[in-house]
N, C-alpha and C positions, 0 to 999 in steps of 0.2 A: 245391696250393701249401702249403708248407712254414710254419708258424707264424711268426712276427717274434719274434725271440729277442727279451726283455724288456732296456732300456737300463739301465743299472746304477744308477741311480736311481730304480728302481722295485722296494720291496719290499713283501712280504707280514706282516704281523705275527702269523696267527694269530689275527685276530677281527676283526670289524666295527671300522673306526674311523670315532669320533664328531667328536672335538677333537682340537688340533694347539696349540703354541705355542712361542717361541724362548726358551730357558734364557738364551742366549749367540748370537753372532755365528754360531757354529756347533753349537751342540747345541739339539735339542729335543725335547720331550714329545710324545706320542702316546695318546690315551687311545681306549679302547672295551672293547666286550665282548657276551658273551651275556644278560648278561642272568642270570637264577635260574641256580642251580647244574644241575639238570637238565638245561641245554640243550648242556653239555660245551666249552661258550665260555668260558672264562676273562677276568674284568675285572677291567684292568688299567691301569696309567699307565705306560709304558715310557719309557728314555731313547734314544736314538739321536745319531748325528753324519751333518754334510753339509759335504764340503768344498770345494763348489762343482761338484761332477760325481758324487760319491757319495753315495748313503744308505747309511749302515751298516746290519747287522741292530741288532736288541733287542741292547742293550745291559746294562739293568739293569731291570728289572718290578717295579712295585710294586702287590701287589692292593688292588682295593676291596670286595672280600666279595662279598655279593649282587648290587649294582646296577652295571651301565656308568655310567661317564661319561659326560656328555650336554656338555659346555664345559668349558673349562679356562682361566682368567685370572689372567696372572702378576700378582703384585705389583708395586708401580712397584721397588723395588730387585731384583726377580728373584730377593729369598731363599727364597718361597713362593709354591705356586699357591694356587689357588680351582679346587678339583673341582666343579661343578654335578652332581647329582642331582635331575633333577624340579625341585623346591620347595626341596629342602634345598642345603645346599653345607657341604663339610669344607675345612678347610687344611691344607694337608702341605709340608712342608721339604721347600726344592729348597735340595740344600749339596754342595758340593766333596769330591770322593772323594782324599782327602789321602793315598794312593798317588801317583794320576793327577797333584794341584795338584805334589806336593814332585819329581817327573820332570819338568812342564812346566817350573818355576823352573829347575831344572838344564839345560836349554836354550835356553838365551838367546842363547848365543852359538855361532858356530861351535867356538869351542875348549872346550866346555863339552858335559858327557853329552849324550846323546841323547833328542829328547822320547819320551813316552810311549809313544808308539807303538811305538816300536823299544828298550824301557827293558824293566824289571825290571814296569812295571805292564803291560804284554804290551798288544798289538793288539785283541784284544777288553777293552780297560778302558772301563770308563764312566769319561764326567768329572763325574757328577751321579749321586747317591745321594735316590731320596725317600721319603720317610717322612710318616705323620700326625703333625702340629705338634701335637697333643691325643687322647687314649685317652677313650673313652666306657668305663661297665663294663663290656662285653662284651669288651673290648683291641681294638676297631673304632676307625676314626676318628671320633671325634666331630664331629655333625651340626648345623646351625642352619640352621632356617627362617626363607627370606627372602619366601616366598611361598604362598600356596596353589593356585595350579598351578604348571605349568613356566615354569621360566628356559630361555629363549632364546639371550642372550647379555649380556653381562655388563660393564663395565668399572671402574676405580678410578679415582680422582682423582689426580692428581702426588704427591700427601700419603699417599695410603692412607688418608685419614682417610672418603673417601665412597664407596660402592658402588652404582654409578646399573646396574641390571637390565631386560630387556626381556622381556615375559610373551608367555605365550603365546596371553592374552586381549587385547592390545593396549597395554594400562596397560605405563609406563615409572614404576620408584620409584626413588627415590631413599634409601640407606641410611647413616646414621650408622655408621660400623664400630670398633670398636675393643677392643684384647682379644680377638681372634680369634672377636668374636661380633656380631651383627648389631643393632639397635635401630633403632626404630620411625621410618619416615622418612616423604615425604612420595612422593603415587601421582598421577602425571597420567595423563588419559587421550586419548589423542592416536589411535589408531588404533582402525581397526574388528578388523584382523584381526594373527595374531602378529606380535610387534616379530621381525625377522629382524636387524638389528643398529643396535651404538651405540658411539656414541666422544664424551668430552671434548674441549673443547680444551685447550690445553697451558696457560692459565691455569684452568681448572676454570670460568671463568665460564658456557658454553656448554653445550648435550651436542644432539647429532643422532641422531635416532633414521631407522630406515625399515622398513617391515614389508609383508608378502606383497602388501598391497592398490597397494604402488608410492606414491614422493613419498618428500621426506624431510621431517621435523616438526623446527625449530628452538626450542629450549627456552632460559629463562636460568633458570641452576641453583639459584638464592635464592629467589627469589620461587615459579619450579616454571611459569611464564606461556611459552604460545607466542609466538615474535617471529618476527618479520617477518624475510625474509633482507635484508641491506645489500643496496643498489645499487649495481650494476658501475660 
């Protein structure tokens, strides 16, 4: 029997991927990689589009030297990610490829140029350009440790102003963020085995964590104290 051609929304990128996240309504990141330069894998954080039936290819690649990405967490406004590495995590500018933006605006209307797609920024344009938001000396992105092992998965507060992390030892921190750098916050520890994921609530009072061993651990984000789930 004859293979099942692959449906058009399933592409290859060229390396292991780790993390995924939405830029936009329709574009988003893709990160992974090999790993050490030796291994002929390339890491990277790519852009892509989905239009509701399509994945585009790579769009636009941005590298990250040595190490894959292991997560990726947008900022609450989506002008910047958060690349996890291990322990460490860098910020890079996610910004509008002002080809792509000045052809989208001239299509607004029917009687108005044509979008991008069919414009002067051609069919394979990205609509996101990223870059490290800070240069270490080396011209890498610059690093800060939020942990001493790995980050798991990651999220922000409404504000940007907190960075609640979930380890790979079970501990959930919680981090003061600002200035594109980390400070010293406060560590519960709620699980025996890795946190596998976490989210705020929409007022930041909250955060849920859940990790391999199963359950989820409700937290109140002040104090850092387990609570109890409300009664249905």
């Amino acid at each position: 029997m004859a293979p099942k051609k692959p449906k058009p929304n399933t592409k290859k990128f060229g390396m292991p991927l780790y993390a995924s996240a939405w830029a936009d309504e329709r574009s988003l990141l893709v990160a992974g990689g090999g790993g050490k330069k030796s291994s002929g894998i390339p890491n990277r954080v790519c852009v892509a589009t989905f239009d509701g039936e399509t994945l585009s290819e790579p769009l636009f690649s941005c590298h990250t030297d040595e190490t894959a990405p292991q997560a990726l967490v947008m900022f609450p406004d989506n002008s910047r990610v958060l690349c996890v590495f291990g322990g460490d995590v860098a910020v890079y500018d996610v910004t509008r490829d002002p080809a792509t933006a000045e052809d989208e605006a001239l299509g607004e209307d029917e009687n108005a140029d044509p979008p991008a797609s069919q414009s002067r920024a051609g069919a394979g344009a990205s609509p996101y350009v990223v870059k490290p938001a800070r240069l270490a000396a080396d011209g890498s992105a610059a690093r800060s440790t939020v942990a001493d092992c790995d980050v798991k998965c990651a999220a922000f507060s409404s504000d940007g102003a907190k960075l609640a992390v979930g380890l790979e030892d079970g501990r959930v921190c919680i981090c003061e963020w600002a200035d594109d750098d980390d400070r010293a916050g406060t560590v519960w520890r709620g699980h025996r085995l890795s946190v596998t994921g976490l989210a705020l609530t929409a007022d930041d009072a909250t955060a849920y964590s859940v990790s391999k061993e199963g359950g989820i651990v409700r937290w109140d984000v002040e104090t850092g104290a387990r609570t109890k789930f409300p009664r249905a």
